[in-house]
C-alpha positions in Angstrom: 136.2 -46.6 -44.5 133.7 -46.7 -41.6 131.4 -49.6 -41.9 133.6 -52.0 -40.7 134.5 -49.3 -38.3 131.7 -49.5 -38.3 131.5 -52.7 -38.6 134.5 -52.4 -37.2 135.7 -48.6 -36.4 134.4 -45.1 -36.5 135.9 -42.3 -35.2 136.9 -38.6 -33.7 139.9 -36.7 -34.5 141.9 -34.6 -32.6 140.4 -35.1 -29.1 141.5 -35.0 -25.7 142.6 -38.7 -24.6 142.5 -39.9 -20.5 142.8 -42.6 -18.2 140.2 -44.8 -20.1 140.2 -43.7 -23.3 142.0 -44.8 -26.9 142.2 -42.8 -29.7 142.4 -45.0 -33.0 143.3 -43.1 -36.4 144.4 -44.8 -39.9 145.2 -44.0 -42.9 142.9 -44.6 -46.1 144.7 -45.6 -49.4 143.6 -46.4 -52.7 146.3 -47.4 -55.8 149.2 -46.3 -53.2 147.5 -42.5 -52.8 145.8 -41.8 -49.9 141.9 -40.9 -50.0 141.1 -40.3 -46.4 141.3 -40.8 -42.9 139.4 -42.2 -40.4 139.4 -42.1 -36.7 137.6 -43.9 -33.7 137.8 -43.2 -30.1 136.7 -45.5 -26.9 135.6 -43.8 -23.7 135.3 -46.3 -20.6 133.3 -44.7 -17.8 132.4 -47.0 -14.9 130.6 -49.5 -16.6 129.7 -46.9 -20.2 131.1 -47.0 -23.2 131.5 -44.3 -25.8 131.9 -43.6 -29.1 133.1 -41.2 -31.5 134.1 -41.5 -34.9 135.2 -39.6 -38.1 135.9 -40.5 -42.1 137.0 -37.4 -43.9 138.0 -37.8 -48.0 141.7 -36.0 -48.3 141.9 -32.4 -49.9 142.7 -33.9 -53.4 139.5 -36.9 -53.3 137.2 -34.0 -51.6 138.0 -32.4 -55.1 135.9 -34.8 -56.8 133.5 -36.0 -54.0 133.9 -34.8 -50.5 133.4 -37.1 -48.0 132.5 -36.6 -43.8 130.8 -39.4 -42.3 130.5 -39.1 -38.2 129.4 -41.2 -35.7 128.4 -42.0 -31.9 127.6 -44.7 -30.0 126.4 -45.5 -26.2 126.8 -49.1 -25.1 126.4 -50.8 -21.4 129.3 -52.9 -20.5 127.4 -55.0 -18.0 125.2 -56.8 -20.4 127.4 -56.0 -23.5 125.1 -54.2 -25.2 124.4 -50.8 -27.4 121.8 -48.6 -25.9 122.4 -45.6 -28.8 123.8 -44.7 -31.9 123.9 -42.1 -34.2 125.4 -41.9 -37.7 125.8 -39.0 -40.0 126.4 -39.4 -43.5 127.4 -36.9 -46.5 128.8 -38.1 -49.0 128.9 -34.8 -52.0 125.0 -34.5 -52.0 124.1 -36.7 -50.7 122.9 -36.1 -46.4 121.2 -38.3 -43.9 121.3 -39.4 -40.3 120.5 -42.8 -39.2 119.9 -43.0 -35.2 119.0 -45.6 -33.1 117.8 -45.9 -29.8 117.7 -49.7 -27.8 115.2 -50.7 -25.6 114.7 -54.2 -23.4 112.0 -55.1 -26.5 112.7 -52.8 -29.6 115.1 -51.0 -31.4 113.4 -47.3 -32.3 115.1 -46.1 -35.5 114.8 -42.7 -36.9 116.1 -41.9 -40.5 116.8 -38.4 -41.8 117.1 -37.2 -45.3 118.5 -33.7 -46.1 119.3 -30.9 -48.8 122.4 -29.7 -49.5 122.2 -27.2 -46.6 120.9 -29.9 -43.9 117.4 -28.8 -44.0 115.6 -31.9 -43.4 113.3 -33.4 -46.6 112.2 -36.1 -45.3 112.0 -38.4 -41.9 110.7 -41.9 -40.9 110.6 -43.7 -37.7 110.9 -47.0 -37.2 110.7 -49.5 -34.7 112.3 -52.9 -34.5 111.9 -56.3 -32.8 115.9 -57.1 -33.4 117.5 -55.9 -30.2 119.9 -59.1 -30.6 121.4 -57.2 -33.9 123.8 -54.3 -32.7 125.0 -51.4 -34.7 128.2 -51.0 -36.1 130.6 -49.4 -33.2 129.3 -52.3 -30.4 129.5 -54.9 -32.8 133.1 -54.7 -33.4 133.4 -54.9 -29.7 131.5 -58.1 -29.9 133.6 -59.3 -32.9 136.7 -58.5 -31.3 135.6 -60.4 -28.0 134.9 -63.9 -30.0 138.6 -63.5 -31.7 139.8 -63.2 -28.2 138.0 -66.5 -27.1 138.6 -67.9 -31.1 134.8 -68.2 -31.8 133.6 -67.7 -35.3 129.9 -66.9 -34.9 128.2 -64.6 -37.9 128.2 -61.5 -36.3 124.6 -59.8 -36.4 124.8 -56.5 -37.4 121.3 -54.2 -37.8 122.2 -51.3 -40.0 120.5 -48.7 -41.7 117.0 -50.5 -41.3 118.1 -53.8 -42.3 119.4 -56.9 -40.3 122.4 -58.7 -41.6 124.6 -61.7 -40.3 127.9 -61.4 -41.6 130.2 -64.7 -41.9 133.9 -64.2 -41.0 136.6 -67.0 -40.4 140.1 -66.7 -38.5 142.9 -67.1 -40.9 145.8 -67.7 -38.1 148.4 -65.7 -37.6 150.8 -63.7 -39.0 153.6 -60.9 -38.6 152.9 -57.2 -40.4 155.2 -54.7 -41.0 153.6 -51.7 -39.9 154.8 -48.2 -39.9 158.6 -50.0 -40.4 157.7 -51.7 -37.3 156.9 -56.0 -36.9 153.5 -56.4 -35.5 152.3 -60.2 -34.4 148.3 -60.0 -35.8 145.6 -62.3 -36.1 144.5 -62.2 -39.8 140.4 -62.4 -40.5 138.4 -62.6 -43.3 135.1 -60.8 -42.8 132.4 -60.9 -45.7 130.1 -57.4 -45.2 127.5 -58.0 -47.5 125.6 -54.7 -46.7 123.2 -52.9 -48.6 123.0 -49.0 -49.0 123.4 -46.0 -50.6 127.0 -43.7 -51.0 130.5 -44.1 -51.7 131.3 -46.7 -49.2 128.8 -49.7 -49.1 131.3 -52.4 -48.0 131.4 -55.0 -50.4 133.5 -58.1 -51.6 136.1 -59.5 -48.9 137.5 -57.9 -46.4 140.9 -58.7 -44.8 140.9 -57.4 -40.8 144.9 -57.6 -38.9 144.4 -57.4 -35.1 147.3 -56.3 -33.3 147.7 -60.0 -31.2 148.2 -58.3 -28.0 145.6 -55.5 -28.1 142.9 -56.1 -30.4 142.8 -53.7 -32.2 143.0 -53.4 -36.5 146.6 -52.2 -37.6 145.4 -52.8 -41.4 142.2 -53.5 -42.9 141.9 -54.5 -46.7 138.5 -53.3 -48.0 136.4 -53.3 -50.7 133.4 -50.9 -51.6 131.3 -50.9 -54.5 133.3 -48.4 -56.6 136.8 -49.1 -55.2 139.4 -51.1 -52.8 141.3 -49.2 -50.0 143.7 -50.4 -47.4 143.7 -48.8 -43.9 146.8 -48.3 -41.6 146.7 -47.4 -38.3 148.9 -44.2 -38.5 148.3 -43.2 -34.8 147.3 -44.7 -31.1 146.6 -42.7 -28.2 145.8 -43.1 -24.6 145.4 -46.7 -23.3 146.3 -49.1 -26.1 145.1 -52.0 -23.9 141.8 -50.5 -23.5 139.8 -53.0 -25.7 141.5 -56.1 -24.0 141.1 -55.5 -20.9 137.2 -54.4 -21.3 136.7 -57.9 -23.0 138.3 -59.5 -20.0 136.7 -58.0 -17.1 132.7 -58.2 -19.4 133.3 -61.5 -21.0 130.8 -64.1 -19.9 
């Protein structure tokens, strides 16, 4: 459940937590039986962010069709922008890496296709004009930052090659039991419409909650081609104000 996590979250698990960072993990369920679990984790330094994320299928999906998408991602604070970003992707047989790396004038993209062993088949690099589309992990930053100052601009997303704006409208707000807990969230309809191969090619509606205070998801309502999950955050470590405060103090 990563490409709105990627889109909107994408993740590490366990992983030492300090001053600046914030460790997000949720919980994946399909039909009331969990499928997975997916983790993200922010790293401020100075004016650097990192990130690090994980989706891993549960023992009884993995069964069936194992799942174990990673990524990282690099981004400058100062001009709110990604400068790297590297996603890998295997999903049963299917293994590739996508990476980017921004420039002032192009995006250089670098796509990786591999046997079941990771021996590489085949490669193609790529560069881009489109440094105003960000990948995934940065553009949930940006997203987050225009539902902090209630702007509803399509958010521009280059993913996997491709360049995408994706349409998303506040639906107010709301209070959401989570983990027997009342959470006051703002409540977002985001429309992915991304193309791709695997499991987990968002699709449909999606339904983001962002903790009011923090902004950060505490249940996301997606759907993927084959199947629609709901995540809950299970756990938060390290500084759960982390996101809010870097959209205050980089916010233009």
């Amino acid at each position: 459940m990563r490409k709105l996590l990627l889109l909107f979250f994408i993740f590490i698990l366990p992983i030492a937590v300090f001053a600046d960072d914030l460790s997000l993990c949720y919980n994946v369920k399909a039909l009331f039986v969990t499928v997975g679990k997916t983790c993200i984790h922010y790293k401020k330094d100075k004016d650097t962010l990192y990130f690090n994320s994980i989706i891993r299928s549960s023992r009884l999906v993995s069964f069936m069709k194992r799942i174990e998408d990673k990524g990282k991602g690099i981004a400058d604070l100062k001009s709110f922008k990604p400068k790297y970003f590297l996603f890998d992707q295997e999903e049963s047989k299917y293994k590739a890496t996508n990476e980017y790396i921004y420039h002032d004038d192009k995006i250089v993209s670098k796509t990786t296709h591999y046997d079941k062993s990771w021996k590489p088949t085949e490669e193609e690099i790529k560069e881009f004009s489109s440094t105003d589309y960000f990948e995934p992990f940065m553009l949930s930053m940006v997203f987050y930052k225009n539902i902090h100052h209630k702007k509803e601009e399509p958010l521009k997303l280059f993913y996997k090659n491709k360049t995408y704006n994706i349409p998303y409208k506040i639906l107010g707000d709301e209070i959401e039991e989570i983990n027997g807990k009342k959470v006051p969230v703002k409540k977002i309809s985001v429309k992915p419409f991304i193309k791709g191969k695997g499991l987990l090619v968002p699709y449909g509606e999606w339904f983001i909650y962002l903790d009011k205070s923090n902004l950060y998801p505490v249940k996301i309502e997606a759907k993927f081609v084959f199947v629609s999950a709901v995540a809950y955050i299970e756990t938060i470590e390290g500084k759960n104000t982390l996101i809010k405060e870097i959209i205050e103090q980089y916010s233009n």
